[in-house]
C-alpha positions as semicolon CSV with decimal commas, in nm:
position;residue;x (nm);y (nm);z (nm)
1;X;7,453;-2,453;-7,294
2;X;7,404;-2,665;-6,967
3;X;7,256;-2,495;-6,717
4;X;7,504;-2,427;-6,422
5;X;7,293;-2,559;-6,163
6;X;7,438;-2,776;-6,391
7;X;7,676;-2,834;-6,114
8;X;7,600;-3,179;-6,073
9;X;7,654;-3,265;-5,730
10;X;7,775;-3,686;-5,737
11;X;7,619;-3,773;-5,408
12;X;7,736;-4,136;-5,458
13;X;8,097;-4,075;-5,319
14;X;7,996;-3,854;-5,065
15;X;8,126;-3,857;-4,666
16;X;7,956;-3,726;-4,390
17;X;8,144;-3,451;-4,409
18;X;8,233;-3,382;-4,796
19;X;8,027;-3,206;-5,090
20;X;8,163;-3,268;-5,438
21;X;8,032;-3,089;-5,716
22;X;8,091;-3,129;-6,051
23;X;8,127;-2,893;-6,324
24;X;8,099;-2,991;-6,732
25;X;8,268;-2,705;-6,872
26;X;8,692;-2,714;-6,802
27;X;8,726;-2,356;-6,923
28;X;8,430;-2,217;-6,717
29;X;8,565;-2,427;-6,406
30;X;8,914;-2,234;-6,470
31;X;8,759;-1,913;-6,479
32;X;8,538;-1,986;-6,132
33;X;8,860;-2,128;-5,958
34;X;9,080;-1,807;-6,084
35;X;9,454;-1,746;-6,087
36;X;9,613;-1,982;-5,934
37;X;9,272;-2,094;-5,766
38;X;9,291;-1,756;-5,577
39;X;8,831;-1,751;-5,579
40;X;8,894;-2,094;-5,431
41;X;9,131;-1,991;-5,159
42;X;8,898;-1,628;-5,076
43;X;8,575;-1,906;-5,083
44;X;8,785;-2,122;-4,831
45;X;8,901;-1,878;-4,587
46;X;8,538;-1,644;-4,574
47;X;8,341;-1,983;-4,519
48;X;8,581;-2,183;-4,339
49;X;8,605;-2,460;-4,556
50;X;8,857;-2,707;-4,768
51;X;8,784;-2,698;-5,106
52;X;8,977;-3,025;-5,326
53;X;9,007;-2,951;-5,701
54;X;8,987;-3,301;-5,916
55;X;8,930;-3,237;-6,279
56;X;8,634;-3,113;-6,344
57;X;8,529;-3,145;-5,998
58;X;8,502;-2,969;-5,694
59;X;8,516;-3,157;-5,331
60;X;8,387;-2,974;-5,005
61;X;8,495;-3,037;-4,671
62;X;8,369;-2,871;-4,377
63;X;8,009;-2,810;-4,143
64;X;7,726;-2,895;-4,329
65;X;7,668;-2,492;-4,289
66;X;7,974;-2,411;-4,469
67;X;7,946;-2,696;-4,749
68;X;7,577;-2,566;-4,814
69;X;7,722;-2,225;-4,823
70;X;8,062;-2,304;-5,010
71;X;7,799;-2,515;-5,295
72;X;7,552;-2,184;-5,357
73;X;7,848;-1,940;-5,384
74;X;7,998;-2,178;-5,642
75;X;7,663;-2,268;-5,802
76;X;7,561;-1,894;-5,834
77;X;7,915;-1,792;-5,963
78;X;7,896;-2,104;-6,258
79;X;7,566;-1,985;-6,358
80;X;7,737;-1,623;-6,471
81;X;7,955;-1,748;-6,657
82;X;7,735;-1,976;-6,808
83;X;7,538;-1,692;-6,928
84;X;7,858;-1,547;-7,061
85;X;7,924;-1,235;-6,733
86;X;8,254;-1,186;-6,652
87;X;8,348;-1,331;-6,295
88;X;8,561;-1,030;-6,060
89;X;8,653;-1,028;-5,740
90;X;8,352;-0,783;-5,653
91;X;8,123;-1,080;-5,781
92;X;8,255;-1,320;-5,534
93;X;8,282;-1,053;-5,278
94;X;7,891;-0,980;-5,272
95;X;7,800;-1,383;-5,322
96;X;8,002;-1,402;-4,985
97;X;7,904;-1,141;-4,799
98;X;7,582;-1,301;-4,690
99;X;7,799;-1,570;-4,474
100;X;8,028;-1,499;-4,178
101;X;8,272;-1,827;-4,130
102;X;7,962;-2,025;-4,234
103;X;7,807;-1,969;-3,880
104;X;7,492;-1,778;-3,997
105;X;7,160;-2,045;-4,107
106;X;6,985;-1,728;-4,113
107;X;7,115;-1,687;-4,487
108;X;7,091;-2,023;-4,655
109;X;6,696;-1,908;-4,753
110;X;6,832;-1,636;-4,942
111;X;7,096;-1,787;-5,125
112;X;6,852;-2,043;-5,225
113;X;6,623;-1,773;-5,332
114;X;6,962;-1,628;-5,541
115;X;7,047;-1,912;-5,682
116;X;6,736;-2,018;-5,808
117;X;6,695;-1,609;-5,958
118;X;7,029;-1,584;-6,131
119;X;6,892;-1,990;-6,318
120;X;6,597;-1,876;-6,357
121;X;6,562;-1,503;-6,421
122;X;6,875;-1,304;-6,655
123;X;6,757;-0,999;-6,567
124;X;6,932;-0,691;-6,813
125;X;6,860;-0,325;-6,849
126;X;6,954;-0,240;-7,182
127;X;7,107;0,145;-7,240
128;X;7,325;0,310;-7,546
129;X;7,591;0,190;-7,367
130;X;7,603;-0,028;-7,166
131;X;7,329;-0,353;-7,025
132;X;7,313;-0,312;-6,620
133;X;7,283;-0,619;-6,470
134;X;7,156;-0,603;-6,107
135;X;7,336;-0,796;-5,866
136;X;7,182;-0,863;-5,572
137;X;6,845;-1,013;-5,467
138;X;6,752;-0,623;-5,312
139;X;6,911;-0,459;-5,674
140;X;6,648;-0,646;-5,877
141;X;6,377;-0,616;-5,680
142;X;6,447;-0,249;-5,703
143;X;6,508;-0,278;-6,076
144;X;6,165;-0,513;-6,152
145;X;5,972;-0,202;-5,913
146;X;6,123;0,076;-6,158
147;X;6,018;-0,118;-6,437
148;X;5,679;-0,264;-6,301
149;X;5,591;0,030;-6,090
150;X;5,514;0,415;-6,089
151;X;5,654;0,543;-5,787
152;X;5,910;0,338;-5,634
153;X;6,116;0,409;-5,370
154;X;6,504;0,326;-5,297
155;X;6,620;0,346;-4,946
156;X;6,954;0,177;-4,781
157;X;7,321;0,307;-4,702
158;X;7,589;0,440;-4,994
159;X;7,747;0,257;-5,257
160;X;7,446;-0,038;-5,289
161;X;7,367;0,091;-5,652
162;X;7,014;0,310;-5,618
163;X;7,089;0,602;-5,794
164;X;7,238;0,462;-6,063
165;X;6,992;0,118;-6,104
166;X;6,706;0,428;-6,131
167;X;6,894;0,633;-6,376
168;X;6,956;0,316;-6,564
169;X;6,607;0,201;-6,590
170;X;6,522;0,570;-6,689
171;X;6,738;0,589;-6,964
172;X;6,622;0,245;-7,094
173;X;6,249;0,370;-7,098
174;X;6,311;0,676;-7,263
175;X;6,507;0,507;-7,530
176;X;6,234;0,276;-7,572
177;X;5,989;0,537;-7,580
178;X;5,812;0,478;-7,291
179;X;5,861;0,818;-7,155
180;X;5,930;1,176;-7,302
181;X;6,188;1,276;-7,097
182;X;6,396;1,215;-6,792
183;X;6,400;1,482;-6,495
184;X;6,655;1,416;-6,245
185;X;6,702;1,621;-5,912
186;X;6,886;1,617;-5,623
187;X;6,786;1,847;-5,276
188;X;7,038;2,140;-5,286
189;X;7,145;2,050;-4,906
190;X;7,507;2,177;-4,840
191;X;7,686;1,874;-4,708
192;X;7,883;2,092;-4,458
193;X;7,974;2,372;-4,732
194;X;7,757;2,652;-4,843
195;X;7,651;2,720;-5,243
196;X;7,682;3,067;-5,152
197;X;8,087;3,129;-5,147
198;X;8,064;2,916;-5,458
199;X;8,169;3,105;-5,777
200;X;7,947;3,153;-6,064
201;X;7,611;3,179;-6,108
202;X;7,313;2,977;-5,999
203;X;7,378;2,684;-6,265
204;X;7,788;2,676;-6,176
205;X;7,689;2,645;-5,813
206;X;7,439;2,388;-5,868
207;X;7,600;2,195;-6,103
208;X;7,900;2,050;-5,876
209;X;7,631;1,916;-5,643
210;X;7,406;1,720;-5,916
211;X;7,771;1,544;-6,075
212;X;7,686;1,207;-5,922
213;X;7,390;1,204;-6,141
214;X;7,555;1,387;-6,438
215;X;7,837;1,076;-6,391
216;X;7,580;0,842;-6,432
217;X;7,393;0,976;-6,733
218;X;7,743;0,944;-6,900
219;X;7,753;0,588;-6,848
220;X;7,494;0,505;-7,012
221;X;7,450;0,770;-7,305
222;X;7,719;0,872;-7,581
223;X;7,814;1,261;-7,490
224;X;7,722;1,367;-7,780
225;X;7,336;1,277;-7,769
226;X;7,332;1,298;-7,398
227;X;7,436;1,679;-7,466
228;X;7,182;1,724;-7,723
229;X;6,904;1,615;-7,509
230;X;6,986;1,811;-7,219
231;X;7,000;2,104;-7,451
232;X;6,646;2,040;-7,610
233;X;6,565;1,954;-7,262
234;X;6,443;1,596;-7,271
235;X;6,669;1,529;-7,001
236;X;6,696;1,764;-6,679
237;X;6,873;1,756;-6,411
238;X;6,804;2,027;-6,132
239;X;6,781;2,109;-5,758
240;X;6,465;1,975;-5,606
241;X;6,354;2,388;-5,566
242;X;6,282;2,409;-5,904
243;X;6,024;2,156;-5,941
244;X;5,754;2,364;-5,774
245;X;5,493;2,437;-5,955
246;X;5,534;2,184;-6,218
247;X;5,342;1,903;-6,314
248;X;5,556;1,657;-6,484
249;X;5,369;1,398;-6,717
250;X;5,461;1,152;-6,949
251;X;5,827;1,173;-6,791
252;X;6,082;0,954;-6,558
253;X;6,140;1,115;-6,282
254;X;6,402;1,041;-6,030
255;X;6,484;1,216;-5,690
256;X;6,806;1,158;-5,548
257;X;6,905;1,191;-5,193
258;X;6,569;1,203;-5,065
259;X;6,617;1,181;-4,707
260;X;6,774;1,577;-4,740
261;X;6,436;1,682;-4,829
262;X;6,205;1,828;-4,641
263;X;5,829;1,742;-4,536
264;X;5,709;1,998;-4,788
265;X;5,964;1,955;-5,059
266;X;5,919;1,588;-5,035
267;X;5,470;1,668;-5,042
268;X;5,564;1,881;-5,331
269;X;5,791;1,676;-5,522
270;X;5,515;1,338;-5,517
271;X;5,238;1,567;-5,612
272;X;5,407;1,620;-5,925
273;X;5,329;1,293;-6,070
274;X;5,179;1,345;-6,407
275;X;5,000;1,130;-6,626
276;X;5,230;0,871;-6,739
277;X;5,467;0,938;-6,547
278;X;5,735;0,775;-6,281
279;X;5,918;0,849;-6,046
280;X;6,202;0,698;-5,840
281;X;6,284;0,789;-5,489
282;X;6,627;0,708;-5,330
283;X;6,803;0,810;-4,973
284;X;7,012;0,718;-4,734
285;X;6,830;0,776;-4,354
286;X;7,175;0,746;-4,158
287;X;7,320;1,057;-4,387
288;X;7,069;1,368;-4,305
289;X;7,204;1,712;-4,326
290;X;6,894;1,910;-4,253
291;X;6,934;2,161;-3,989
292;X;6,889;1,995;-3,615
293;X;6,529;1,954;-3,565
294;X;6,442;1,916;-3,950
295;X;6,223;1,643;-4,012
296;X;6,358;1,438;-4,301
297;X;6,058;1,416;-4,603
298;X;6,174;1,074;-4,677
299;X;6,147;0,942;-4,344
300;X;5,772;1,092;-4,298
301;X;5,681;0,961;-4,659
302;X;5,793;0,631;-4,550
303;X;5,572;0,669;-4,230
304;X;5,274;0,783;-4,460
305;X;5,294;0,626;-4,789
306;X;5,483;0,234;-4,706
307;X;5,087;0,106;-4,665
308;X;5,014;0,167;-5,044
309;X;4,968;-0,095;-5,198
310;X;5,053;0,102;-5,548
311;X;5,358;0,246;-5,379
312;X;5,665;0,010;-5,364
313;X;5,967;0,078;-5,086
314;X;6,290;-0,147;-5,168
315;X;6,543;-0,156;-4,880
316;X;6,917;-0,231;-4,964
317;X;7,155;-0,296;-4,650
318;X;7,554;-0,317;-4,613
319;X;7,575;-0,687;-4,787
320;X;7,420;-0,496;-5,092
321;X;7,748;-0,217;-5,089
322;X;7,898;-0,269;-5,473
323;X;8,166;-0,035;-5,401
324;X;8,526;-0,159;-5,241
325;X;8,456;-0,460;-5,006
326;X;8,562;-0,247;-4,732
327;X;8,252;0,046;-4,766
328;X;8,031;-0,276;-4,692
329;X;8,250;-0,295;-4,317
330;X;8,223;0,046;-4,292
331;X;7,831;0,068;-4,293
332;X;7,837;-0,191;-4,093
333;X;8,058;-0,034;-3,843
334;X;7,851;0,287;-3,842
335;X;7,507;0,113;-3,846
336;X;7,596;-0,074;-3,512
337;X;7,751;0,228;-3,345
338;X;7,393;0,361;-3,383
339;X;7,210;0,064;-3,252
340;X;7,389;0,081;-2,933
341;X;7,385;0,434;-2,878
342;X;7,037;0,385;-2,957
343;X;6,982;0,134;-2,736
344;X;7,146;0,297;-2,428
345;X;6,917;0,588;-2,482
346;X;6,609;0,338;-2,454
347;X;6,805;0,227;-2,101
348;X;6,824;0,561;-1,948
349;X;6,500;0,622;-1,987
């Protein structure tokens, strides 16, 4: 296999102006360029660039922003192939997402950083089912915290993969014995409804709300086993409530939707670290539903705890989103609709 960096760029013919890369493999340069060169043409019009297609090679034209750009996207994308990924339209999505019209140098340091990570590092989390493989720089530094660390926490907007990159690494240790069990809970906050009118008792009630991580324990464990184990109770899943009192040791432990917890529940829930234990701690601060007033556990535990050096805090942001490209605008929308409300508070005062 030649390694992908293995774009050689051919300097030697170079303008001012032009990048040309070449590529060794035909069939892997098919798959990068797409259907009818469609990655080419989405690569062109999100960087603002010309891209020339000459046999195996690739020639640039454009800013020396959107060439460097344009040559890490393409770099990045020919490495995961190379190690045999698939290539979607979600992958290029999130290796352009970092550039606006190639006007931001803000973001050639990370790319580098990316690039050199996806040559360098092929980083897998292996379940029954499936192998995650983290996309982003801020997924696998998550990921290497879960699997380095014993209390991690997760905390960015919707859709950038927490929940499911913790649940992932859980499974994995458990299978490789690493931990007893798994014990997955979720703050039984109402988003706007109330449990109450719900039919059923306490478990039908709860259950609806803790689906998201039921979903994702079915992605990575056959039914059958995965219903075995929640019946002998190596795996759990339930409402934050019903971890008091409990000391929970040689287990993986992940809390979901932190930021709905409260100062106590949140004290609680860390104080039941047992010994050889883990636990994983995800939220989203822009999506509170405590009661007005309520101070949100995972914001104060962030205040408190983010000087530890044994405690690790991962931040994802909107360029992170693997969802639909257009939850990624969305955030984005939102998150600077707070900053200015935000900062015309600061003004009138």
């Amino acid at each position: 296999m030649v390694n992908p960096s293995a774009a050689d760029e051919t300097k030697d013919q170079e303008q001012p102006d032009q990048t040309n890369i070449k590529f060794p493999d035909n069939r892997l340069l098919i798959d990068l360029c797409g259907e009818f060169d469609k990655n080419l043409a989405e690569i062109e019009q999100k960087l603002a660039l010309q891209i020339v297609r000459r046999g195996n090679e690739l020639n640039l034209f454009g800013n020396e922003i959107s060439r460097s750009a344009g040559k890490m996207v393409l770099e990045v994308l020919y490495t995961r192939l190379e190690n045999g990924k698939s290539l979607d339209s979600g992958d290029l999505d999130r290796e352009l997402r970092g550039f606006t019209g190639g006007k931001s140098l803000e973001y050639d340091t990370q790319m580098v950083d990316q690039v050199e990570m996806v040559k360098k590092f092929n980083f897998e989390i292996k379940t029954r089912k499936k192998t995650i493989e983290p996309r982003t720089n801020a997924q696998r530094a998550f990921a290497s915290s879960l699997l380095k660390s014993e209390l991690v926490f997760g905390i960015g907007p919707a859709g950038t993969g927490k929940t499911y990159l913790a649940v992932a690494v859980a499974v994995s240790k458990f299978i490789n014995g690493e931990v007893d069990r798994i014990v997955l809970s979720r703050p039984a906050v109402e988003a706007g409804e109330k449990l109450g009118y719900l039919p059923g008792d306490m478990k039908d009630k709860v259950d609806p709300y803790m689906q998201p991580l039921y979903d994702a324990l079915n992605d990575f464990l056959p039914g059958k086993q995965l219903s075995k184990l929640i019946e002998e109770k190596r795996i759990e899943i339930a409402p934050l409530a019903f971890m008091r009192g409990r000391t929970l040791s040689h287990a993986f432990v992940v809390l979901d939707e932190a930021q709905n917890a409260s100062s106590m529940q949140m004290k609680m829930f860390l104080t039941r670290l047992g010994e050889g234990s883990r636990m994983a701690i995800t939220g989203d601060k822009s999506q509170i539903d405590l009661p007005k007033g309520a101070t949100s556990g995972l914001i104060e535990a962030e205040r408190l705890l983010s000087s530890e050096p044994k405690i690790c805090f991962n931040y994802f942001s909107a360029r992170d989103v693997v969802r639909h490209p257009l939850v990624a605008s969305i955030i984005e929308a939102y998150d600077e609709d707070s900053r200015r409300k935000l900062n015309s508070i600061k003004l009138e005062k």
